[in-house]
C-alpha positions in Angstrom: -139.7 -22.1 -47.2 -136.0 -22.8 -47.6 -134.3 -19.5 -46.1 -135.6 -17.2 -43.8 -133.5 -14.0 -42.5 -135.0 -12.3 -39.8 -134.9 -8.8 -38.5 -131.2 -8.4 -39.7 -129.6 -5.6 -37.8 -125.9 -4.9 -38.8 -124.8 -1.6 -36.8 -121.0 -0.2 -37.4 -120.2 2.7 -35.2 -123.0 5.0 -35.7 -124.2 3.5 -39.1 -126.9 1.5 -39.3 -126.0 -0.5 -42.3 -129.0 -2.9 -42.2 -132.2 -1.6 -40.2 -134.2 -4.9 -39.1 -134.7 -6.5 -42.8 -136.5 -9.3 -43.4 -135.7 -11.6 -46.5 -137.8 -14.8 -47.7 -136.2 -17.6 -50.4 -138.3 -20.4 -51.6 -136.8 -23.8 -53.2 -136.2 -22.9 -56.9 -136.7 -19.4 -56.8 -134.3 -16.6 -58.0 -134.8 -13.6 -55.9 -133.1 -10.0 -57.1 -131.8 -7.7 -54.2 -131.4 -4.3 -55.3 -130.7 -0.8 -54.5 -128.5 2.3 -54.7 -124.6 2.3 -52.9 -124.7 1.7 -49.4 -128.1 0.7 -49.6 -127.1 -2.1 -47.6 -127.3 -5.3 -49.9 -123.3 -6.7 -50.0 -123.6 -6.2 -46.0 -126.8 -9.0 -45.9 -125.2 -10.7 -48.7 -122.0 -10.9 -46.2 -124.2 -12.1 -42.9 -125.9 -14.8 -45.3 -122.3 -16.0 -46.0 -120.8 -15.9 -43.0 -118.2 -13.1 -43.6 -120.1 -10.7 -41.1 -121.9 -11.4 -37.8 -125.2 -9.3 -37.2 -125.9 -7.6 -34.7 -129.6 -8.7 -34.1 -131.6 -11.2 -36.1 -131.5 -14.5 -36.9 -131.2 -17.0 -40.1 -133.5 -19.9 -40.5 -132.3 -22.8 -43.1 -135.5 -25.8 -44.0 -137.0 -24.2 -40.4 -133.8 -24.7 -38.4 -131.7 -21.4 -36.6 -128.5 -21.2 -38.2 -125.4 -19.2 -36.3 -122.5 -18.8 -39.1 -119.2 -18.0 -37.8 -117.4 -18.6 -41.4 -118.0 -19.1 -45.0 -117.0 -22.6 -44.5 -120.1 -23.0 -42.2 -122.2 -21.5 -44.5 -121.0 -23.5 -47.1 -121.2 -26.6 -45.0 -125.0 -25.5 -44.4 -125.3 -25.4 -48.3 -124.7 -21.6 -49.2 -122.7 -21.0 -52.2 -121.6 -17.3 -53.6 -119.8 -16.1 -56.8 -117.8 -13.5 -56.0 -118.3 -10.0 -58.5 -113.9 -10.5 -58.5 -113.3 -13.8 -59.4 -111.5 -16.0 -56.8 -109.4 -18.5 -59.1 -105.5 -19.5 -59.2 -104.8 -18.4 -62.8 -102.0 -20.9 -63.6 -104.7 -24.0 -61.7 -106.5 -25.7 -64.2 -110.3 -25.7 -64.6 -110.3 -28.8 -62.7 -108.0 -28.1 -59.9 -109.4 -25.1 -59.1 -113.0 -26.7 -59.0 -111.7 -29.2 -56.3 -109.3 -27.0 -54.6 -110.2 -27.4 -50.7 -112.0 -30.8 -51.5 -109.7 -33.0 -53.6 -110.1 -36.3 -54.9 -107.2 -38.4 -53.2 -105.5 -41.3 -54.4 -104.8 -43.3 -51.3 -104.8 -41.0 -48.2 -101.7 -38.4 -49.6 -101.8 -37.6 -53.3 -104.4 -35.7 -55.2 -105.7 -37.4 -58.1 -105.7 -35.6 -61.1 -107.5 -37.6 -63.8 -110.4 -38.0 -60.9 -110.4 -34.3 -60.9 -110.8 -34.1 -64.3 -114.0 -36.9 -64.6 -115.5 -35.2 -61.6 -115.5 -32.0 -63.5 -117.0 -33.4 -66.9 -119.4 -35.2 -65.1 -120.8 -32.1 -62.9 -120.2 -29.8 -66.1 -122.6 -32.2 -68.1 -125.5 -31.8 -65.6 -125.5 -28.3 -65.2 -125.1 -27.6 -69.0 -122.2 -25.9 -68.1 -119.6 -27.0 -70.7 -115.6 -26.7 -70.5 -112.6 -28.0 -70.8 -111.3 -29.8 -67.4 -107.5 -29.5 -68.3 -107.4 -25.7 -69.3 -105.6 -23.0 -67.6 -107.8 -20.9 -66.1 -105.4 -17.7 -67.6 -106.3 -18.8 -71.2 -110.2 -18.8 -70.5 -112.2 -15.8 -71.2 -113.9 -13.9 -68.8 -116.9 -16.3 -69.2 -115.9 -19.6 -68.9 -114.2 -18.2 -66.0 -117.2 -17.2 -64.3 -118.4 -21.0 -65.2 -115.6 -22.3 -63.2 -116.4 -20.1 -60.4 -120.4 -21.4 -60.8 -119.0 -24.9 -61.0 -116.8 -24.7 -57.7 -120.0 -23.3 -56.0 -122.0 -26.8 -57.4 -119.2 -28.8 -56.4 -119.8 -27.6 -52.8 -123.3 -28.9 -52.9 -125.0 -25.6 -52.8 -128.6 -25.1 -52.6 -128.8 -21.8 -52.4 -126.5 -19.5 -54.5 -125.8 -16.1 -54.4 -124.4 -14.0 -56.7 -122.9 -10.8 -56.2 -123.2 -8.2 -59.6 -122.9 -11.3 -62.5 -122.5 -9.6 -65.0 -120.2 -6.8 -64.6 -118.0 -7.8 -66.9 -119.5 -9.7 -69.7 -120.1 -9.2 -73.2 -123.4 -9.2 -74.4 -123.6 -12.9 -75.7 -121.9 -14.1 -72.6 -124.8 -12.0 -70.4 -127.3 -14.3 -72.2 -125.6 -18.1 -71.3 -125.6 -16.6 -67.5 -129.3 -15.7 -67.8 -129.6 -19.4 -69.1 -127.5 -20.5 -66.4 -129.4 -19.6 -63.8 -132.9 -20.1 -64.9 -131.5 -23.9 -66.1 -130.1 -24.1 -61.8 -133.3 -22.8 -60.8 -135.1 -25.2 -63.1 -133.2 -28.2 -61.4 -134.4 -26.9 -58.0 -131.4 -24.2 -57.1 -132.2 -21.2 -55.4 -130.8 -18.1 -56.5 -130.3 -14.6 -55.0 -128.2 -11.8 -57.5 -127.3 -8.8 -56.0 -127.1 -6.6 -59.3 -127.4 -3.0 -60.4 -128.5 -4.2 -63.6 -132.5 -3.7 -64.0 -133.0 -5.4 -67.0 -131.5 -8.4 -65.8 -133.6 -8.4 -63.1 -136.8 -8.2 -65.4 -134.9 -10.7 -67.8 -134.0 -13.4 -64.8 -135.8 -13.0 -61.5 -139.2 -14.3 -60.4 -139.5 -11.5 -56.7 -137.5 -8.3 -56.4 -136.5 -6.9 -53.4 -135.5 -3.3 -52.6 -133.3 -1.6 -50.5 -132.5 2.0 -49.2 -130.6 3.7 -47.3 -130.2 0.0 -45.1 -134.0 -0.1 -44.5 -136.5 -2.5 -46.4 -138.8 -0.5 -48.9 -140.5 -2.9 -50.9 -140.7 -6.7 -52.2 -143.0 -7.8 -55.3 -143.0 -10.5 -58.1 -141.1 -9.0 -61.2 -144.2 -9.6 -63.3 -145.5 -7.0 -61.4 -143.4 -4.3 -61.8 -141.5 -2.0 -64.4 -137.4 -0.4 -64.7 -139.1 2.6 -64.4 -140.8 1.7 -60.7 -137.7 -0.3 -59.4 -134.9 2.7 -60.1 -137.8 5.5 -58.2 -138.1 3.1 -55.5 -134.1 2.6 -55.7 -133.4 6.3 -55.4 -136.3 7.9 -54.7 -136.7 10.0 -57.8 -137.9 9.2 -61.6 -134.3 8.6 -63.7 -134.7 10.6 -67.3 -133.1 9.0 -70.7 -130.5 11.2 -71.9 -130.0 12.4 -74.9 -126.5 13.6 -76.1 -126.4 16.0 -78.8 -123.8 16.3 -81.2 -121.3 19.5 -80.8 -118.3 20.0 -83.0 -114.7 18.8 -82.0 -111.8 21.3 -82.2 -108.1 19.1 -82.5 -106.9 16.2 -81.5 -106.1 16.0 -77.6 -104.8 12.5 -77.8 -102.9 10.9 -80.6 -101.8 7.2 -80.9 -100.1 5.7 -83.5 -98.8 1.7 -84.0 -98.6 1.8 -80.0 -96.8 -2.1 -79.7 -96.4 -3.1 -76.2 -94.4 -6.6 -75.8 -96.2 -9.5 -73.8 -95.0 -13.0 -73.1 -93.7 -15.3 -75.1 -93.1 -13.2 -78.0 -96.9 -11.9 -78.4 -97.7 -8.6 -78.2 -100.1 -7.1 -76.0 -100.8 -3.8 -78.1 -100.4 -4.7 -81.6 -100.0 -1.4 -83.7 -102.7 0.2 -82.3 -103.9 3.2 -83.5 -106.3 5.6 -82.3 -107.2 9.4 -81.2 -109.6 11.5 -79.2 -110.5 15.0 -80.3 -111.6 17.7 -78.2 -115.5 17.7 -77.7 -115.7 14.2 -77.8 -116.4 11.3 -75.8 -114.6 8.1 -77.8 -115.2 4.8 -76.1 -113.3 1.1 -76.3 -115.5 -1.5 -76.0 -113.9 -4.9 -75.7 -113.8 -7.8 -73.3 -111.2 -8.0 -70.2 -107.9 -8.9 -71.0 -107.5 -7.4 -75.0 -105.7 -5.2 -74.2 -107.3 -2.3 -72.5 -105.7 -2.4 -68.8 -102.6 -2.3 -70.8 -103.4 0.4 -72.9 -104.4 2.9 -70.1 -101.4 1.9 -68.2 -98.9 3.2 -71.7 -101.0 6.5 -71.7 -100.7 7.3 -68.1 -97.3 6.7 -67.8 -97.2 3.3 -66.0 -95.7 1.3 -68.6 -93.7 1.6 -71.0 -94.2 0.7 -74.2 -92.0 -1.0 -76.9 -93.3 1.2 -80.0 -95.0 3.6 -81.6 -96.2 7.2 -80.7 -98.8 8.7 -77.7 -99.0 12.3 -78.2 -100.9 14.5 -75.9 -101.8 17.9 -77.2 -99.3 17.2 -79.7 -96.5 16.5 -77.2 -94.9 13.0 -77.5 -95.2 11.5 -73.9 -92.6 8.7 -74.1 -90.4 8.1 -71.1 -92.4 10.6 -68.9 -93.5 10.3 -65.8 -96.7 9.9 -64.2 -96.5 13.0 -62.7 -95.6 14.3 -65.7 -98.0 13.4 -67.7 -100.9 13.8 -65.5 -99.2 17.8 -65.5 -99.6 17.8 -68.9 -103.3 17.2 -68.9 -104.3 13.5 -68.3 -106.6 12.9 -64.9 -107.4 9.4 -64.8 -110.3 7.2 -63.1 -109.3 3.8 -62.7 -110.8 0.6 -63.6 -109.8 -0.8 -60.4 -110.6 1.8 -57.5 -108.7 -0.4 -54.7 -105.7 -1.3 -56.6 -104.7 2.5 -58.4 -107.9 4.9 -56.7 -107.3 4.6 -53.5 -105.7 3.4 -50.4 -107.6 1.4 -48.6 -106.8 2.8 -45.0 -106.1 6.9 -46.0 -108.8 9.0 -44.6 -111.4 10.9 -47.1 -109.2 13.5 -47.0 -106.6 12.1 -47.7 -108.1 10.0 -50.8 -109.6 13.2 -52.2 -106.2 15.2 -52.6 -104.2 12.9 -54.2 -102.5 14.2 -57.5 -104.4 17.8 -56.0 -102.4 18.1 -53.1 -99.3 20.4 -54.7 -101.8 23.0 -55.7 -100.8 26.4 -54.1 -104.9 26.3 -52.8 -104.1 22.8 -50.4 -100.8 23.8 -49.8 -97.7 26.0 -49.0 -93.7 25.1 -49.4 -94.4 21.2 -48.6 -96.8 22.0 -45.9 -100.7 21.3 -46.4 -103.4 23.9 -45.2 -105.7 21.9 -43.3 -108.4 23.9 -43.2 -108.1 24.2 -47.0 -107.9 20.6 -47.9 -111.0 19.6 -45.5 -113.0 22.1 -47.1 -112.0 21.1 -50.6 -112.8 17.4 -49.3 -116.0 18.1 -48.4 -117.1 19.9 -51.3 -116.4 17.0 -53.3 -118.4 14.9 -50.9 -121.3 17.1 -51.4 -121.6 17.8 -54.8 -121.1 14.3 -55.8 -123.3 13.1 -53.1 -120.8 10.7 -51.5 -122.7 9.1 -48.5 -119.9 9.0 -45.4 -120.1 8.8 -41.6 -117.2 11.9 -42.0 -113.7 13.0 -43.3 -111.8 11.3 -41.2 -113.4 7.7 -42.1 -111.3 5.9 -44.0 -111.8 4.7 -48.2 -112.0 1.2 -47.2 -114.8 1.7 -45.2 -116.9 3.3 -47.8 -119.5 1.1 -49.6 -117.7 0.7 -53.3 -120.1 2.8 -54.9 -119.6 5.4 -52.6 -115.7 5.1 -52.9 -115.9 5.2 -57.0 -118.3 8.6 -56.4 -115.3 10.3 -54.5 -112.3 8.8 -57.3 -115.1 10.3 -59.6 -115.1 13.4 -58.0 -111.2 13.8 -57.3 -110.1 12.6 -61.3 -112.9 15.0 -62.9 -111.8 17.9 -60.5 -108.8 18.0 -62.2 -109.8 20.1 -64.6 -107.6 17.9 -67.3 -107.8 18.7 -71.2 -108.2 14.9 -71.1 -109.5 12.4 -68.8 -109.2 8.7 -69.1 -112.4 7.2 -67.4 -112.1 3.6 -66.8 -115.3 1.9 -65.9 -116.6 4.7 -64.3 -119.6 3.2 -63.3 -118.7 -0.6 -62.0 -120.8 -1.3 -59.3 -122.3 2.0 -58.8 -126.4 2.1 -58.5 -128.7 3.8 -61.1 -129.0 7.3 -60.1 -124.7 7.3 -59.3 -125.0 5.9 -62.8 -126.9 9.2 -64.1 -124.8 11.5 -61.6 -121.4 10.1 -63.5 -122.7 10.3 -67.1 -124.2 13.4 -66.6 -120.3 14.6 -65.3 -118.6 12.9 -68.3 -121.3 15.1 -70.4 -120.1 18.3 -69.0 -116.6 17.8 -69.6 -117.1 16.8 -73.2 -119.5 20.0 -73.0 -116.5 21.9 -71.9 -114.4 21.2 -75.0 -112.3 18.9 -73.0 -111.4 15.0 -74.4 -113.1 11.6 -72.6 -111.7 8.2 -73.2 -114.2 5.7 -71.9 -113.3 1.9 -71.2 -116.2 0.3 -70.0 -117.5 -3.4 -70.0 -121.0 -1.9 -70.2 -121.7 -1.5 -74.0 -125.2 0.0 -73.4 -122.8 3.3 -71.4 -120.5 2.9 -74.5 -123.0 3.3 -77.1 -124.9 6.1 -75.0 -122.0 8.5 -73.9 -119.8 8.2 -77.1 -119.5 10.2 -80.1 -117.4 7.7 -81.9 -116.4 3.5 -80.5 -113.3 1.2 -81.2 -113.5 -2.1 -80.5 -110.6 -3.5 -79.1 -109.7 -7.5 -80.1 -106.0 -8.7 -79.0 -104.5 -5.2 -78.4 -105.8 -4.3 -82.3 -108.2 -1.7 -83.2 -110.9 -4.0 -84.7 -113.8 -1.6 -85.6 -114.4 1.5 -85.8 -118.4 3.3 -85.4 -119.6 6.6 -85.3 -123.0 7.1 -82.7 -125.9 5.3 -84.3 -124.1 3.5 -87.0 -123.6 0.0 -84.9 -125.9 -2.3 -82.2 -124.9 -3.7 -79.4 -124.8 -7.4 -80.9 -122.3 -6.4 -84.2 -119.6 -4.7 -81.3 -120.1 -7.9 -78.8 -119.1 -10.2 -82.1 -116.0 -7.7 -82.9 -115.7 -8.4 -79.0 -115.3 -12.0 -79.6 -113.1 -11.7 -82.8 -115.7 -12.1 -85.2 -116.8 -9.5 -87.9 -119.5 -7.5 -87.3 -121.7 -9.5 -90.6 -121.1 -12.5 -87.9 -118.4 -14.5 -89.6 -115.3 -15.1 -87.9 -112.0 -13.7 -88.4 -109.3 -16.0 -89.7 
């Protein structure tokens, strides 16, 4: 057996984030870890790395007890992760940032480039990962940058490699060459553990499932053995039902854009004439991969940049030059797609966290002044009804597991009550039954006669949730699908800037 953790105890305050777990890894095995938010998997994933200390238990590497203080010992004792948020220098090349912290030298002083750049082909060629040594990281898509990251963990001699939610934000094609990835490093005597949300990946990849609740061990089995349907009751307790949406009539546009250009760098544009609407009724999604344009899209809507031409109208007013206050007063509520960097505040209470953009309302408070009472009871109805799992009000965001943090941004931006709501992926890194929790919510709002924008990285949430998709290609609208009349493989191509017949677009 090459790793052994035993009776892992992780204890902060009064939570009991890992309760005595025990977890096996065997020479070229890949072993899923899975379970609902705070179930306590990114906390054992953190002890096996070195980034936390338990508090009991012990880890056992080819039979010998292992105490990590760092990741560098944990990496020096063969233990590899790729991170779910990709930890590259985007202006680095490929190469240097495959080296960085253990560069080729020429003589004792300078680094040596061109060595870089052989070491790279040469480790790239035996894992059957191909790419380019000498490109910029910032002109690689999403999955060649996840290749890089693989690479620098191979570089470091890892046996055993973990890898925390793989897939969150890759296209469909680029899901399959991971899944070939790692059964090709398991193959050549890796050992794998993904921590994932993603069931059908785990059927697709693993050979053993774990599964974790509530910080306590519930069950482990090969994946032969077991079923989707099994893994998410044992995840959450309960059996999770298909949806289906029904259709239901629209009643105006909410949300009108037309020939939106937004100026990037070096003379390209970001948004190039894009043109799009959302009716009220309806849930519209954008598919697309990272970097097309999206982040920059929401950002023109809410009020956070401004754009260079073109028209937003909400409810028929044009929203240039206004604030974000402004526009969020005029009826745009807003989930994030990052939840650290625009949902929350890493070290404001729940409380705090849950008022924001609420806090002016004449409910929470009185000339300037908030009603404490009021805004602790309006907290905690939001914790309850959206079943975010806390240790109490006055912990802070940070400490929340990130599913649990997303829940409450969830909660606060659909509270609003807003004619329209941008939701952002909604659902990144959020467990099946959150996952049901949040649709269900994005259901009820388009129930309500109210407008949904959804940008999400998952196309199987797109394709379920939305009345109508664009697909999104270099800030240009490069599709457009009513429910039912596209799959999953002609949006990923459009993804890619192909047609959806699978040519390729000149």
């Amino acid at each position: 057996m090459l790793l052994e953790m035993k009776n892992i105890t992780k204890v902060y305050g009064s939570l009991v984030a890992n309760d005595n777990i025990n977890l096996t890894l065997n020479k070229g095995e890949i072993l899923a870890v899975v379970g609902e938010n705070g179930a306590g998997k990114s906390t054992l994933m953190k002890i096996l790395y070195g980034l936390e200390k338990p508090t009991g238990g012990e880890i056992i590497i080819d039979g010998e007890k292992q105490n990590f203080k760092s990741p560098h010992d944990a990496m020096h004792h063969g233990i590899g992760m790729v991170q779910q948020h990709f930890m590259l220098f985007d202006t680095f090349t490929v190469a240097e940032n495959i080296v960085y912290g253990k560069e080729p030298k020429k003589g004792s002083l300078f680094f040596n480039r061109n060595k870089a750049v052989e070491i790279v082909k040469e480790l790239s060629e035996k894992y059957g990962l191909e790419i380019d040594p000498t490109l910029k990281v910032n002109e690689c898509p999403v999955g060649l940058q996840q290749r890089v990251e693989i690479l620098k963990v191979l570089y470091q001699d890892a046996d055993i490699i973990i890898f925390d939610e793989p897939s969150a934000v890759l296209t469909p094609q680029e899901v399959s060459e991971l899944i070939k990835t790692m059964k090709n490093l398991a193959a050549m005597g890796k050992s794998l553990i993904i921590v994932t949300h993603k069931l059908q990946e785990v059927m697709d990849v693993s050979d053993r499932v774990m599964i974790m609740r509530s910080g306590k061990f519930v069950k482990e089995m090969p994946t032969s053995e077991t079923s989707i349907e099994e893994m998410s009751f044992l995840m959450v307790g309960r059996r999770i039902i298909d949806k289906e949406v029904k259709e239901q009539a629209t009643t105006g546009k909410v949300l009108d854009i037309e020939n939106l250009v937004l100026h990037g760098e070096g003379g390209k544009n970001v948004l190039d004439g894009l043109s799009m609407n959302v009716e009220a009724g309806e849930i519209v999604g954008i598919a697309g991969v990272s970097g097309n344009g999206q982040s920059e899209l929401i950002e023109c809507i809410t009020g956070l940049k401004p754009f260079d031409g073109g028209e937003v109208r909400l409810l028929e007013t044009d929203i240039k030059g206004k604030s974000v206050g402004q526009i969020r007063e005029a009826g745009c509520a807003c989930i994030p797609e990052d939840r650290y960097l625009y949902g929350c505040a890493s070290k404001a209470t729940l409380v705090e966290t849950s008022i924001m953009a609420h806090y002016e309302k004449s409910e929470l408070s009185s000339h300037g002044l908030l009603k404490d009472k009021a805004v602790k009871s309006f907290t905690q109805d939001l914790i309850d009804r959206y079943d975010v799992r806390t240790s109490g009000l006055s912990q802070k965001a940070g400490e929340l597991s990130g599913g649990n943090i997303q829940k409450l941004i969830v909660a606060r931006e659909i509270e609003q009550n807003s004619p329209l709501l941008i939701a952002a992926e909604p659902t990144r890194g959020v467990d099946i039954g959150a996952i049901e929790f949040i649709h269900n919510k994005l259901l009820e709002k388009r129930a309500k006669g109210d407008a949904v924008l959804l940008i999400s990285s998952e196309l199987s949430e797109i394709m379920t949730l939305s009345d109508r998709i664009y697909v999104i290609y270099e800030g240009k609208i490069a599709g457009e699908f009513r429910r039912g009349h596209v799959t999953e493989e002609q949006l990923g191509l459009l993804m890619m800037g192909g047609k959806a017949d699978g040519s390729k677009e000149n």
